[in-house]
mmCIF entry with sequence, helices, sheets and N, C-alpha, C, O atoms, coordinates in Angstrom:
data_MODEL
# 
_entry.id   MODEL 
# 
_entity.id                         1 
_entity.type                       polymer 
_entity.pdbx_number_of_molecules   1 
# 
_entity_poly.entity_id                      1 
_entity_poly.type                           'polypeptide(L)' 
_entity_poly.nstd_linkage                   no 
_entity_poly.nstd_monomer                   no 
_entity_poly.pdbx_seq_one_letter_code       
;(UNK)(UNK)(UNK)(UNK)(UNK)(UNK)(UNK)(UNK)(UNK)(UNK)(UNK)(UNK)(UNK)(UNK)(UNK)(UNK)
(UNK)(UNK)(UNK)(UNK)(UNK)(UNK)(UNK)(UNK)(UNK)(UNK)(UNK)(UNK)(UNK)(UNK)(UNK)(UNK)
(UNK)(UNK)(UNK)(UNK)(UNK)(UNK)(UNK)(UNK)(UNK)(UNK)(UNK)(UNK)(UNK)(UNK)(UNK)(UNK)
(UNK)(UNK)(UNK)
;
_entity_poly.pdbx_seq_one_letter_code_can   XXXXXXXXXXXXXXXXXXXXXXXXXXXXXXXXXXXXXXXXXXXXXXXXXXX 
_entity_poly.pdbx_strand_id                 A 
# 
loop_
_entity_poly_seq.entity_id 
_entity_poly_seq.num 
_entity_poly_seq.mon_id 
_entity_poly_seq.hetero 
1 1  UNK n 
1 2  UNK n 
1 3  UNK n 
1 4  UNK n 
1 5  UNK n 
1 6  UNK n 
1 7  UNK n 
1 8  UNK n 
1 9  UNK n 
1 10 UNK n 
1 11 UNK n 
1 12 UNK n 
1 13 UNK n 
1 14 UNK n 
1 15 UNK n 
1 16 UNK n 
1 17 UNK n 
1 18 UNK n 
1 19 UNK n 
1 20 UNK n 
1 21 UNK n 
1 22 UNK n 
1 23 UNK n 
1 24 UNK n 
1 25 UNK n 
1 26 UNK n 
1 27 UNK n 
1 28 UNK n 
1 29 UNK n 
1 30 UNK n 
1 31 UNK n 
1 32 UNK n 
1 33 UNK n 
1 34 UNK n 
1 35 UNK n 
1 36 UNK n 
1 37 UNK n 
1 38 UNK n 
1 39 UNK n 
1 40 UNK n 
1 41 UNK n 
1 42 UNK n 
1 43 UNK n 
1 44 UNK n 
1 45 UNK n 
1 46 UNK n 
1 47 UNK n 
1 48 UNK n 
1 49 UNK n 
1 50 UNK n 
1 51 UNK n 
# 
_struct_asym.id          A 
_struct_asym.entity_id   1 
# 
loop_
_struct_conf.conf_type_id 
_struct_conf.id 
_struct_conf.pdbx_PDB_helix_id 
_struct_conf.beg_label_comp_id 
_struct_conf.beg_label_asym_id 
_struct_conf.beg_label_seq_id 
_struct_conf.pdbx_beg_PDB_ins_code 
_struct_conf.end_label_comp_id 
_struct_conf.end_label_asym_id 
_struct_conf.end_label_seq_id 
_struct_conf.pdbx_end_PDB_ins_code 
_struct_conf.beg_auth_comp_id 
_struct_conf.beg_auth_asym_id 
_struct_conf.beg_auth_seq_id 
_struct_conf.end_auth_comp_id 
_struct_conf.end_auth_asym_id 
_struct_conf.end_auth_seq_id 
_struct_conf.pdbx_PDB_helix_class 
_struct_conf.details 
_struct_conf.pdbx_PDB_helix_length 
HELX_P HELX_P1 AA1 UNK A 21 ? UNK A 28 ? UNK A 21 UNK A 28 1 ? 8  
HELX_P HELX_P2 AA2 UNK A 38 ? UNK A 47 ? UNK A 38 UNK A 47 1 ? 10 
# 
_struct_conf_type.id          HELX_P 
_struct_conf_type.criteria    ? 
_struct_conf_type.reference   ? 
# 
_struct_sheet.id               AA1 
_struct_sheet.type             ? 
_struct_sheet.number_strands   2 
_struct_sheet.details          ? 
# 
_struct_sheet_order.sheet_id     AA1 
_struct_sheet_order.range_id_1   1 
_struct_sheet_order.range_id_2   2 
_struct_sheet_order.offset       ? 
_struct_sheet_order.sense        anti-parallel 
# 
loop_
_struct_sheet_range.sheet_id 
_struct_sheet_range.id 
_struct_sheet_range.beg_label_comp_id 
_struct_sheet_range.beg_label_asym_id 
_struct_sheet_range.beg_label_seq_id 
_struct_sheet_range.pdbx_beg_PDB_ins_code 
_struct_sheet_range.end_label_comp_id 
_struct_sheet_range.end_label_asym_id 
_struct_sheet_range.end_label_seq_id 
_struct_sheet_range.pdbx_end_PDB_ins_code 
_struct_sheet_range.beg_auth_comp_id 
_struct_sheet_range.beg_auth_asym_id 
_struct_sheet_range.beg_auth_seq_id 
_struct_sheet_range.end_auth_comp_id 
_struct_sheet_range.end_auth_asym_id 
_struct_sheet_range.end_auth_seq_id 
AA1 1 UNK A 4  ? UNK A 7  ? UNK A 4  UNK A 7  
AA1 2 UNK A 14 ? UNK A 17 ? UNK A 14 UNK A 17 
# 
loop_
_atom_site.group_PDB 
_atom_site.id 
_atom_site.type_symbol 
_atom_site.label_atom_id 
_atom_site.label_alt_id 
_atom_site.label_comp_id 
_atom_site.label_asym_id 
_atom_site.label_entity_id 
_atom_site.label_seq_id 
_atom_site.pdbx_PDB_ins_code 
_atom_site.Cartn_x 
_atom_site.Cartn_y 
_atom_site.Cartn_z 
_atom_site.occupancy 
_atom_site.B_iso_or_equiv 
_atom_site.pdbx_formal_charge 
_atom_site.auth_seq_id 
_atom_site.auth_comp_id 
_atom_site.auth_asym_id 
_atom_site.auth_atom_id 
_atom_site.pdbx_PDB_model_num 
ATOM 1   N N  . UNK A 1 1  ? 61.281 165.189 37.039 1.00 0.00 ? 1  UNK A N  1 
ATOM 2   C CA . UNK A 1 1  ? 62.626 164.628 36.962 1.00 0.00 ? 1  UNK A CA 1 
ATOM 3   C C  . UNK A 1 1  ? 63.422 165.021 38.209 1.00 0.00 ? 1  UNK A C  1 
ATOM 4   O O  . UNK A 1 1  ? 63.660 166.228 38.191 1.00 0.00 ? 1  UNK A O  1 
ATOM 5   N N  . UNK A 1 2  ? 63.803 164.532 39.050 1.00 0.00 ? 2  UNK A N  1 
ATOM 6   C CA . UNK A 1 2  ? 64.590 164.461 40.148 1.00 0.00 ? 2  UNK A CA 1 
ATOM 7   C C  . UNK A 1 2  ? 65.756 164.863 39.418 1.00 0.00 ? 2  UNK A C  1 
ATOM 8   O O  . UNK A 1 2  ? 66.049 164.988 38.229 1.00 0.00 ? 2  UNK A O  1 
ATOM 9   N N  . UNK A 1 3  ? 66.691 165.125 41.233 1.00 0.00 ? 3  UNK A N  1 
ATOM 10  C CA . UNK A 1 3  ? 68.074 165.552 40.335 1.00 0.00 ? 3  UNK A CA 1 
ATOM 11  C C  . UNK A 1 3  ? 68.762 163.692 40.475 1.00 0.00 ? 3  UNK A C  1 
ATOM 12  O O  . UNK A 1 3  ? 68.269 162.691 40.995 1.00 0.00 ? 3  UNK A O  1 
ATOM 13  N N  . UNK A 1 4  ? 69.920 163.896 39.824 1.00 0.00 ? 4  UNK A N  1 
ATOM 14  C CA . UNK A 1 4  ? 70.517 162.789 39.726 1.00 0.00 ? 4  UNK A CA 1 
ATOM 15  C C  . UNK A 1 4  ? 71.844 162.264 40.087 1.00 0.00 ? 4  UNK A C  1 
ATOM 16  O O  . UNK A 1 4  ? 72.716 163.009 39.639 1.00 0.00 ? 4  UNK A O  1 
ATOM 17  N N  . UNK A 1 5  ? 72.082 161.760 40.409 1.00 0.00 ? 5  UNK A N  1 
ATOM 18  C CA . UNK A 1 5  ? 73.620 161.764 41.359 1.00 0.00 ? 5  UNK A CA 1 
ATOM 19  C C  . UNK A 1 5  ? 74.336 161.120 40.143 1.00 0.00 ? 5  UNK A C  1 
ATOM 20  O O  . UNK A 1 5  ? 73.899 160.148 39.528 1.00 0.00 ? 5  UNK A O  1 
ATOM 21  N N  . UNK A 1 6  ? 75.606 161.844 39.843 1.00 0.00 ? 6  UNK A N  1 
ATOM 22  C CA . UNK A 1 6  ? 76.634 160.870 38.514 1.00 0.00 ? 6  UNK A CA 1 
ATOM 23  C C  . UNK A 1 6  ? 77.954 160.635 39.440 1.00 0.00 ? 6  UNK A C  1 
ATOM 24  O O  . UNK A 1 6  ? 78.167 160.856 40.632 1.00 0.00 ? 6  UNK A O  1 
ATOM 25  N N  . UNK A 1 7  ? 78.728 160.108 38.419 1.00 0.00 ? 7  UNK A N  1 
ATOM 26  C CA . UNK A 1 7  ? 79.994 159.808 38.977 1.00 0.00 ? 7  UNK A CA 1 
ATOM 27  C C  . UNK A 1 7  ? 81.460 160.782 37.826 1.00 0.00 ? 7  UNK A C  1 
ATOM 28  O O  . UNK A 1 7  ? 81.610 160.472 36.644 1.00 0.00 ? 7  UNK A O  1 
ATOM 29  N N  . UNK A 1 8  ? 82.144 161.648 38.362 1.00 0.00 ? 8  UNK A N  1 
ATOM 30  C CA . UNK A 1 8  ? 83.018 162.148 37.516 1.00 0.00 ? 8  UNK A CA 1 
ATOM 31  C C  . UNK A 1 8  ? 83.583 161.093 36.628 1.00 0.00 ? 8  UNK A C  1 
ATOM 32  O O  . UNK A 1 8  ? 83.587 159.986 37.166 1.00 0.00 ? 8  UNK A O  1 
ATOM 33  N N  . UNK A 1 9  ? 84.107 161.131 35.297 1.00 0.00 ? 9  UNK A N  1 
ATOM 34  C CA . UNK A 1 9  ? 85.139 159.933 34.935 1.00 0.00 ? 9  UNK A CA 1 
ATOM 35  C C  . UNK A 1 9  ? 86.503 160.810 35.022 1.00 0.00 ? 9  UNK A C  1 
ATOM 36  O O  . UNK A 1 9  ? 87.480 160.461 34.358 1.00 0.00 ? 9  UNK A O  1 
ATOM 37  N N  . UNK A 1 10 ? 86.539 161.762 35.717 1.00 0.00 ? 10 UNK A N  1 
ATOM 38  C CA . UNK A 1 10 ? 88.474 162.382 35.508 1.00 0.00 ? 10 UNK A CA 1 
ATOM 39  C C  . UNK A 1 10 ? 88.529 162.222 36.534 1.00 0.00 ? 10 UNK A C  1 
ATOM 40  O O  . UNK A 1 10 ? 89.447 161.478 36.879 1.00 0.00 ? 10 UNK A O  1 
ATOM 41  N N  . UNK A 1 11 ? 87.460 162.894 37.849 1.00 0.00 ? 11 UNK A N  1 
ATOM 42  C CA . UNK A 1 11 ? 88.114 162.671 39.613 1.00 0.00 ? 11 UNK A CA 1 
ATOM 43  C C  . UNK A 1 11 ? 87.880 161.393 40.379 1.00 0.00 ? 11 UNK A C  1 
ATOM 44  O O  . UNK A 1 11 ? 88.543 160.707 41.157 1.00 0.00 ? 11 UNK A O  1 
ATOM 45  N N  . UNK A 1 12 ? 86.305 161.331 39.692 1.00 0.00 ? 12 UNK A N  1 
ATOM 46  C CA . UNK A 1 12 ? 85.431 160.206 40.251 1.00 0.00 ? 12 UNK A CA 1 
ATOM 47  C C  . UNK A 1 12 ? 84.737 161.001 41.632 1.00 0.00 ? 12 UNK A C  1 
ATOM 48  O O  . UNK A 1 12 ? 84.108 160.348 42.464 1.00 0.00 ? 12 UNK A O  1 
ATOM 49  N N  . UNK A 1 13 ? 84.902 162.243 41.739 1.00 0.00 ? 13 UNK A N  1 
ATOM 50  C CA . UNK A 1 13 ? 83.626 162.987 42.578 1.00 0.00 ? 13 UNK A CA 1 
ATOM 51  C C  . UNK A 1 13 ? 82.118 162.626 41.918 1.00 0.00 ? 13 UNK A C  1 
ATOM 52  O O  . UNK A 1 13 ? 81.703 162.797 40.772 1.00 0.00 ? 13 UNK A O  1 
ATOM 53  N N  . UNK A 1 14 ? 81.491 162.074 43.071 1.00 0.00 ? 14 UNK A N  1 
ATOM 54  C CA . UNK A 1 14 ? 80.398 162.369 42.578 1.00 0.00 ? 14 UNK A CA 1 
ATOM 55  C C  . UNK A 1 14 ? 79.532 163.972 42.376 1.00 0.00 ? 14 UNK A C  1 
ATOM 56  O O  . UNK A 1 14 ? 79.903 164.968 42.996 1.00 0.00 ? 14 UNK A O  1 
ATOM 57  N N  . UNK A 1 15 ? 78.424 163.986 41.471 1.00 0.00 ? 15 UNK A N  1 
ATOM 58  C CA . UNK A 1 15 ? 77.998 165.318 41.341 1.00 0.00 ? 15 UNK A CA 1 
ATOM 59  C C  . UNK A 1 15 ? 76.776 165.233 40.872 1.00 0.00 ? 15 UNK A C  1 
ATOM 60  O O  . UNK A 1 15 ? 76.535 164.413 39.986 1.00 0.00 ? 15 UNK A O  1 
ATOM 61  N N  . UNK A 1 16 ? 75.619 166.201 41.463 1.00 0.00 ? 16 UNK A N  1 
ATOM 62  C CA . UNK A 1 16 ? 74.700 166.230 41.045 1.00 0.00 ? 16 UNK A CA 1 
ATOM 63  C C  . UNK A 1 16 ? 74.137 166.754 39.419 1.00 0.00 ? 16 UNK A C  1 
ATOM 64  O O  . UNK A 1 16 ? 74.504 167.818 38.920 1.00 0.00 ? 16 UNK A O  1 
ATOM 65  N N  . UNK A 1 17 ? 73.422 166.019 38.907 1.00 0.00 ? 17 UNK A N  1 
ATOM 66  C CA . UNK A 1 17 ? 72.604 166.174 37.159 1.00 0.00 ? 17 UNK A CA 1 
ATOM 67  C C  . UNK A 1 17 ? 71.016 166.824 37.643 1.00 0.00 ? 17 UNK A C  1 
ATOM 68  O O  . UNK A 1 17 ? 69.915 166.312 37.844 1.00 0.00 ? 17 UNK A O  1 
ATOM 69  N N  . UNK A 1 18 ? 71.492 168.027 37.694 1.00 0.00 ? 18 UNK A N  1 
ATOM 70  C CA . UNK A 1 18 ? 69.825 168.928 38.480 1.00 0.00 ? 18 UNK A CA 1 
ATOM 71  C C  . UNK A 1 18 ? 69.142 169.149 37.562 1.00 0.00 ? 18 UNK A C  1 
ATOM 72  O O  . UNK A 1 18 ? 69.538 169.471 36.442 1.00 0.00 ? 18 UNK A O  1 
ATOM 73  N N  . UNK A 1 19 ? 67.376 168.922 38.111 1.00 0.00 ? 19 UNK A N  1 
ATOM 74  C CA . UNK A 1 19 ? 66.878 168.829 37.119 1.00 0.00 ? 19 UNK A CA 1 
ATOM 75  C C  . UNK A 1 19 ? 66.527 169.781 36.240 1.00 0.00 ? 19 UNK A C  1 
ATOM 76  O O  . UNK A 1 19 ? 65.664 169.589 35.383 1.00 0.00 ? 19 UNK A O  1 
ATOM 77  N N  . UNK A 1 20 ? 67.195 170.930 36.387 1.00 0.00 ? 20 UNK A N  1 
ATOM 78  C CA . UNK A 1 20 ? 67.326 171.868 35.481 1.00 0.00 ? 20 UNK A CA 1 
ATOM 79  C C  . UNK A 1 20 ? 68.064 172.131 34.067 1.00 0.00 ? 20 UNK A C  1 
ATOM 80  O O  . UNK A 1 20 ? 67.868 172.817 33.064 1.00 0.00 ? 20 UNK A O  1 
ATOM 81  N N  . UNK A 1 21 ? 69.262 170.969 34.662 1.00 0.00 ? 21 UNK A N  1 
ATOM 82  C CA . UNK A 1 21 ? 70.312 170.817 33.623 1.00 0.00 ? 21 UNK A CA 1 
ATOM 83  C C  . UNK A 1 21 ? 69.990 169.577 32.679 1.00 0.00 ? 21 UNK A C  1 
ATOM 84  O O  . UNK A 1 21 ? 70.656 169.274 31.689 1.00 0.00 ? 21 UNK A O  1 
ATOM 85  N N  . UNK A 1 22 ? 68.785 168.865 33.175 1.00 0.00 ? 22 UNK A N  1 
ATOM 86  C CA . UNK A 1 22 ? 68.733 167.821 32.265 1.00 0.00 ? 22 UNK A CA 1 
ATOM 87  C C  . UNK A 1 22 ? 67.478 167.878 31.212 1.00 0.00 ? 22 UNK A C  1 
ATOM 88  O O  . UNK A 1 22 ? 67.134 167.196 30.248 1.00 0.00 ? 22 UNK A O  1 
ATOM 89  N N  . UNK A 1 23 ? 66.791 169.445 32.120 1.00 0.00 ? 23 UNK A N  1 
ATOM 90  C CA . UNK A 1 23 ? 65.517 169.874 31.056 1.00 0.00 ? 23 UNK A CA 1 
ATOM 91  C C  . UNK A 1 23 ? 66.709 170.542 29.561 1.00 0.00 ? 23 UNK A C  1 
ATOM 92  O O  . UNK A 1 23 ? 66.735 170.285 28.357 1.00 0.00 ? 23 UNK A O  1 
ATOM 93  N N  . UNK A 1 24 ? 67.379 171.279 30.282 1.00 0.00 ? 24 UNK A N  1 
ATOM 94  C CA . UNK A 1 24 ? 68.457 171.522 29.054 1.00 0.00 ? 24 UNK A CA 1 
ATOM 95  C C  . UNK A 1 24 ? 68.988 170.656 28.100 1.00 0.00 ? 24 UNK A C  1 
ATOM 96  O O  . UNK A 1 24 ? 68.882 170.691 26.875 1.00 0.00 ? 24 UNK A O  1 
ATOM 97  N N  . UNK A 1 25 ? 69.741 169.652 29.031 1.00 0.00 ? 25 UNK A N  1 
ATOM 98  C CA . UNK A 1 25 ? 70.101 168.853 28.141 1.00 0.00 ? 25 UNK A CA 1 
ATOM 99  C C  . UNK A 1 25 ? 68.823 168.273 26.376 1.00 0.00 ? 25 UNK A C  1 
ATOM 100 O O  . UNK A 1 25 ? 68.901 168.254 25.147 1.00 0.00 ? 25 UNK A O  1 
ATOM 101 N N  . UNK A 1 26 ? 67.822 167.923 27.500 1.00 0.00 ? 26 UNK A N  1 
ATOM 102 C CA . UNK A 1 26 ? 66.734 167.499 26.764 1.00 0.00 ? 26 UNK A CA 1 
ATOM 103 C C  . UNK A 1 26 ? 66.251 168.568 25.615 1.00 0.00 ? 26 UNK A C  1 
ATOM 104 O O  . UNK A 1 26 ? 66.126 168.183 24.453 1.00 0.00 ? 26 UNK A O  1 
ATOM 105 N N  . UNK A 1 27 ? 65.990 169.895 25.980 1.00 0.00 ? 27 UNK A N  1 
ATOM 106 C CA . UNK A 1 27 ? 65.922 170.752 24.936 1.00 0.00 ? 27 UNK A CA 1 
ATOM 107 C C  . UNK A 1 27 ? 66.694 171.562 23.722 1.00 0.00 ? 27 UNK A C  1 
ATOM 108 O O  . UNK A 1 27 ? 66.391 172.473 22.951 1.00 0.00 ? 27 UNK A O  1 
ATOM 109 N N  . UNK A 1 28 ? 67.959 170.665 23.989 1.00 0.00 ? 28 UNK A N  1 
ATOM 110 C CA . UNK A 1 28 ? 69.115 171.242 23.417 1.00 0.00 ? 28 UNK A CA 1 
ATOM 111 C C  . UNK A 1 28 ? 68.997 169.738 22.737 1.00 0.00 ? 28 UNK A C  1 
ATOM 112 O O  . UNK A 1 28 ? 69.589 169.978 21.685 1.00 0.00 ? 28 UNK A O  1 
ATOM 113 N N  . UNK A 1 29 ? 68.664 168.505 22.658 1.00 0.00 ? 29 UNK A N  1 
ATOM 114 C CA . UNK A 1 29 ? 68.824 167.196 21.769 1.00 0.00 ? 29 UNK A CA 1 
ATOM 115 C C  . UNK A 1 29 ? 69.852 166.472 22.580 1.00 0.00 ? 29 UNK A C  1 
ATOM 116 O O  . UNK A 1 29 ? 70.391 165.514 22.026 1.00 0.00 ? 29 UNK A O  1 
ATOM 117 N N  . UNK A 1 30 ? 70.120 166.695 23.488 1.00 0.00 ? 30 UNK A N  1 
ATOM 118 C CA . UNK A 1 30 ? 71.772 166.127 23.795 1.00 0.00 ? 30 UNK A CA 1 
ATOM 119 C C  . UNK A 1 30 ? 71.123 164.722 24.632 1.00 0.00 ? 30 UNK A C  1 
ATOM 120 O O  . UNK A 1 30 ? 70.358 164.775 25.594 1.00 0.00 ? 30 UNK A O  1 
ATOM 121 N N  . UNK A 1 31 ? 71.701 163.377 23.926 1.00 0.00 ? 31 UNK A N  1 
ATOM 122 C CA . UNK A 1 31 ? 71.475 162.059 24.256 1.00 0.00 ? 31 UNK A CA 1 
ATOM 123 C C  . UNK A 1 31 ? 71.839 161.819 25.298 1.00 0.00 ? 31 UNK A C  1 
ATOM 124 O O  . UNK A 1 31 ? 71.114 161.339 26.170 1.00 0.00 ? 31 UNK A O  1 
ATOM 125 N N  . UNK A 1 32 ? 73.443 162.193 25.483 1.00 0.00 ? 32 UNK A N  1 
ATOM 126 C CA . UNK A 1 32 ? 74.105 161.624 26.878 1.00 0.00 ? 32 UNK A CA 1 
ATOM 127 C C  . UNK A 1 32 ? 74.339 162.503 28.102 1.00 0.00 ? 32 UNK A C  1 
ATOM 128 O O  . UNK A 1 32 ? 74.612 163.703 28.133 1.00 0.00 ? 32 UNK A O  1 
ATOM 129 N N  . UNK A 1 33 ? 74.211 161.843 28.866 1.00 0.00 ? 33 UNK A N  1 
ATOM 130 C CA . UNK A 1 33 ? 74.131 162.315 30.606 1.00 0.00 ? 33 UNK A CA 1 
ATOM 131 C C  . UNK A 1 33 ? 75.677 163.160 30.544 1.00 0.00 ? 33 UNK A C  1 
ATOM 132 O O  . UNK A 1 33 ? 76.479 162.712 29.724 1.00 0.00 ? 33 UNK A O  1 
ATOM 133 N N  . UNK A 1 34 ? 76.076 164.262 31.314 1.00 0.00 ? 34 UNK A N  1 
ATOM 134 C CA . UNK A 1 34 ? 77.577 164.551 31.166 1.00 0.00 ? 34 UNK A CA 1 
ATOM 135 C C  . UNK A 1 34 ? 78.522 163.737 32.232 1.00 0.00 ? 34 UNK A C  1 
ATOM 136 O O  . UNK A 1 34 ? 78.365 163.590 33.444 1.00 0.00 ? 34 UNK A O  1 
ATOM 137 N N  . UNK A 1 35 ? 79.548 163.264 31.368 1.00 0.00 ? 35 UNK A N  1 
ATOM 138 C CA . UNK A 1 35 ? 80.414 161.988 32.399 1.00 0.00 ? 35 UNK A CA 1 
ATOM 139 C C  . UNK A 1 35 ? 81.044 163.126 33.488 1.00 0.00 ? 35 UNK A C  1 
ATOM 140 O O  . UNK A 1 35 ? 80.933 162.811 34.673 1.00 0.00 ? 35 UNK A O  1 
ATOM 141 N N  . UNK A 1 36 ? 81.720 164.466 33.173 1.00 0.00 ? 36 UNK A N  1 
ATOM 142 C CA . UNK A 1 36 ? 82.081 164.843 34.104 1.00 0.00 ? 36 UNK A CA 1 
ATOM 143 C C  . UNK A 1 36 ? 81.725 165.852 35.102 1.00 0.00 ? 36 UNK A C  1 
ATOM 144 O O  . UNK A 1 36 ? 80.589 166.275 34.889 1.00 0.00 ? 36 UNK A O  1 
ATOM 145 N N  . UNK A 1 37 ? 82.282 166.379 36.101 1.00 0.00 ? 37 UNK A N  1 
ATOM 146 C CA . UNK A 1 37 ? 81.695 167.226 36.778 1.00 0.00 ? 37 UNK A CA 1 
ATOM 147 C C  . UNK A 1 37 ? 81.761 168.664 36.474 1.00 0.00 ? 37 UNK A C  1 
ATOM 148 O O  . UNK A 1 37 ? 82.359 169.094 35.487 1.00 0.00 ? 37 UNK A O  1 
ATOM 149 N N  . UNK A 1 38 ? 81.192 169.350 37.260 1.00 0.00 ? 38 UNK A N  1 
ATOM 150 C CA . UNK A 1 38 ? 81.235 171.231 36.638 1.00 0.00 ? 38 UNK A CA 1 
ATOM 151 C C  . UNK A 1 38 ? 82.949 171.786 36.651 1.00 0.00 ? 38 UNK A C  1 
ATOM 152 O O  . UNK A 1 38 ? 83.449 172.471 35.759 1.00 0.00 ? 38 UNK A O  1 
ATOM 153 N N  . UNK A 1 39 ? 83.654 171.305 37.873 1.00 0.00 ? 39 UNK A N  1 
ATOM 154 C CA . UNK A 1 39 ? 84.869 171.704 37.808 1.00 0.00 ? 39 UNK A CA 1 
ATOM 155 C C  . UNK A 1 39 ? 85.676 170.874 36.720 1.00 0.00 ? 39 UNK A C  1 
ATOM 156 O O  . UNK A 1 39 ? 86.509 171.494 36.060 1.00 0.00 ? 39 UNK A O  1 
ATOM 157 N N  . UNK A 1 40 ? 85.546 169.919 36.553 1.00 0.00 ? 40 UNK A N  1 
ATOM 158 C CA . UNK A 1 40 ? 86.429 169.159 35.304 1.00 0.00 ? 40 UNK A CA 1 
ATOM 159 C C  . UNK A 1 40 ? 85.795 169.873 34.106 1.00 0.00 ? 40 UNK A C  1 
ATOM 160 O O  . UNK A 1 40 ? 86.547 170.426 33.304 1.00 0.00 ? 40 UNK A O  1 
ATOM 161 N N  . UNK A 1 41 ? 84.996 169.891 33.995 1.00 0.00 ? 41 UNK A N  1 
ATOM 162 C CA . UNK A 1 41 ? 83.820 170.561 32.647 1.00 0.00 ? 41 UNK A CA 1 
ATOM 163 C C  . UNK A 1 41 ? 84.868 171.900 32.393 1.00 0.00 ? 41 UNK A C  1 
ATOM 164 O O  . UNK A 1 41 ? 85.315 172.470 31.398 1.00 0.00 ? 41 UNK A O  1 
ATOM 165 N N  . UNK A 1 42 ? 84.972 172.034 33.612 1.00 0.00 ? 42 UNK A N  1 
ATOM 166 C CA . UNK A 1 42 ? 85.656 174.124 33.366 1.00 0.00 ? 42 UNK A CA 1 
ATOM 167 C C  . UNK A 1 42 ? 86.729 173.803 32.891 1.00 0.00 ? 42 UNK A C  1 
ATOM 168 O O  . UNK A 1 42 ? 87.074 174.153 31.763 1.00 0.00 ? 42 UNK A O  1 
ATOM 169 N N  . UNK A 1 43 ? 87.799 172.716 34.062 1.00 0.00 ? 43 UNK A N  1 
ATOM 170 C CA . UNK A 1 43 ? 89.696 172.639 33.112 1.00 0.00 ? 43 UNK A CA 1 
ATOM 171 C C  . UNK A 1 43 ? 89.576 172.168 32.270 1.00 0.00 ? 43 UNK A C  1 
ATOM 172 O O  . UNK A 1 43 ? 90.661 172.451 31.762 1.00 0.00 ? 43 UNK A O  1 
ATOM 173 N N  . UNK A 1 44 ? 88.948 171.409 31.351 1.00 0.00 ? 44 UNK A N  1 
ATOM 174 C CA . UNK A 1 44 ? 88.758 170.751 30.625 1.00 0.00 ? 44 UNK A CA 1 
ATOM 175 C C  . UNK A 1 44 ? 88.631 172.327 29.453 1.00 0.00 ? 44 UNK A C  1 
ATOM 176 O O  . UNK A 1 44 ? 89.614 172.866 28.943 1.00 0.00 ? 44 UNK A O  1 
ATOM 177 N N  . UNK A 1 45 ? 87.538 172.669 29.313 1.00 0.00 ? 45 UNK A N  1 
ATOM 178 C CA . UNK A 1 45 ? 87.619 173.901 28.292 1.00 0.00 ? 45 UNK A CA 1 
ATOM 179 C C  . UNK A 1 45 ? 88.215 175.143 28.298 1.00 0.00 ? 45 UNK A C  1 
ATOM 180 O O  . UNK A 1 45 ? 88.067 176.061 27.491 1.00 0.00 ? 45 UNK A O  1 
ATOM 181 N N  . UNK A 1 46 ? 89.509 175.036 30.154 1.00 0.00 ? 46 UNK A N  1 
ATOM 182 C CA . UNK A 1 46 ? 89.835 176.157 29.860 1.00 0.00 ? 46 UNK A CA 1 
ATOM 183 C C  . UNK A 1 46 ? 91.402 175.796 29.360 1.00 0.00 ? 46 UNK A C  1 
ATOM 184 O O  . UNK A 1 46 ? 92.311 176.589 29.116 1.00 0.00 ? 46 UNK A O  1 
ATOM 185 N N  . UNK A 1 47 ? 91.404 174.304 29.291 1.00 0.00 ? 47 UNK A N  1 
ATOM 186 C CA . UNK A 1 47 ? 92.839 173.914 28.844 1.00 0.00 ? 47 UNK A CA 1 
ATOM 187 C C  . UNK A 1 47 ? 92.622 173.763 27.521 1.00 0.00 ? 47 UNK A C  1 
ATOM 188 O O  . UNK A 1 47 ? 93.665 173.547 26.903 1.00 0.00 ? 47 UNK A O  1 
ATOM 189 N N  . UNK A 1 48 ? 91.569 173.799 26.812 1.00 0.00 ? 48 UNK A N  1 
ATOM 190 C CA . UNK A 1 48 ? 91.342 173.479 25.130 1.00 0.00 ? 48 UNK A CA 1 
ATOM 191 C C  . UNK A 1 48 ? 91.406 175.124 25.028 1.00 0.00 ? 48 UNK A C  1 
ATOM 192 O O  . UNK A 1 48 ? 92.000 175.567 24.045 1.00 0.00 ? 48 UNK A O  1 
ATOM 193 N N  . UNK A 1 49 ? 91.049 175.719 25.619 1.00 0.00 ? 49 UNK A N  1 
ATOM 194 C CA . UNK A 1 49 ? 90.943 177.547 24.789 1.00 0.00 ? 49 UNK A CA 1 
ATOM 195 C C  . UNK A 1 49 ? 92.824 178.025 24.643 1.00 0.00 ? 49 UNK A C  1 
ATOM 196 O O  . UNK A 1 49 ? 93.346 178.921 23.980 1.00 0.00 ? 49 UNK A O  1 
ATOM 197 N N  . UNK A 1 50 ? 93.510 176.873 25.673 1.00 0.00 ? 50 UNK A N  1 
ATOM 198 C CA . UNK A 1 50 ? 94.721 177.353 25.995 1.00 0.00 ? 50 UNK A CA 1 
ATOM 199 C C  . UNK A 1 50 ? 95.410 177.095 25.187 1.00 0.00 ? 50 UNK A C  1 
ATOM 200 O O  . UNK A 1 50 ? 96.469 177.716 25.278 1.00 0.00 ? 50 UNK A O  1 
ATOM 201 N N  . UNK A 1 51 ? 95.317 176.108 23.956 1.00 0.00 ? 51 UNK A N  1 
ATOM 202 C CA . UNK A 1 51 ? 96.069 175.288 22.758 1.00 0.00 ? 51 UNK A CA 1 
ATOM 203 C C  . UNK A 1 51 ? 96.102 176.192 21.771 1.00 0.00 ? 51 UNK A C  1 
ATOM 204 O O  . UNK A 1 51 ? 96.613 175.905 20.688 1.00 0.00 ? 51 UNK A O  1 
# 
């Protein structure tokens, strides 16, 4: 599995899906590719821990 180039949906940076993260994905059950990137991934859960 190559890595994979995505597209953010919050910045629209693109970002690499390495193929490390998608053996994960795969061994964890998880269907969908992640829409966003590692830095949106982070504000994203560090603004939900903040509520």
């Amino acid at each position: 599995m190559p890595d994979k180039m995505l597209v953010c949906k919050d910045c629209g940076a693109e970002f690499a899906f390495t193929e490390g993260e998608q053996a994960f994905y795969k061994e964890k059950g998880f269907e969908n590719e992640p829409v966003r990137c590692p830095d949106c991934r982070r504000a994203r859960k560090n603004a939900r821990r903040q509520q």
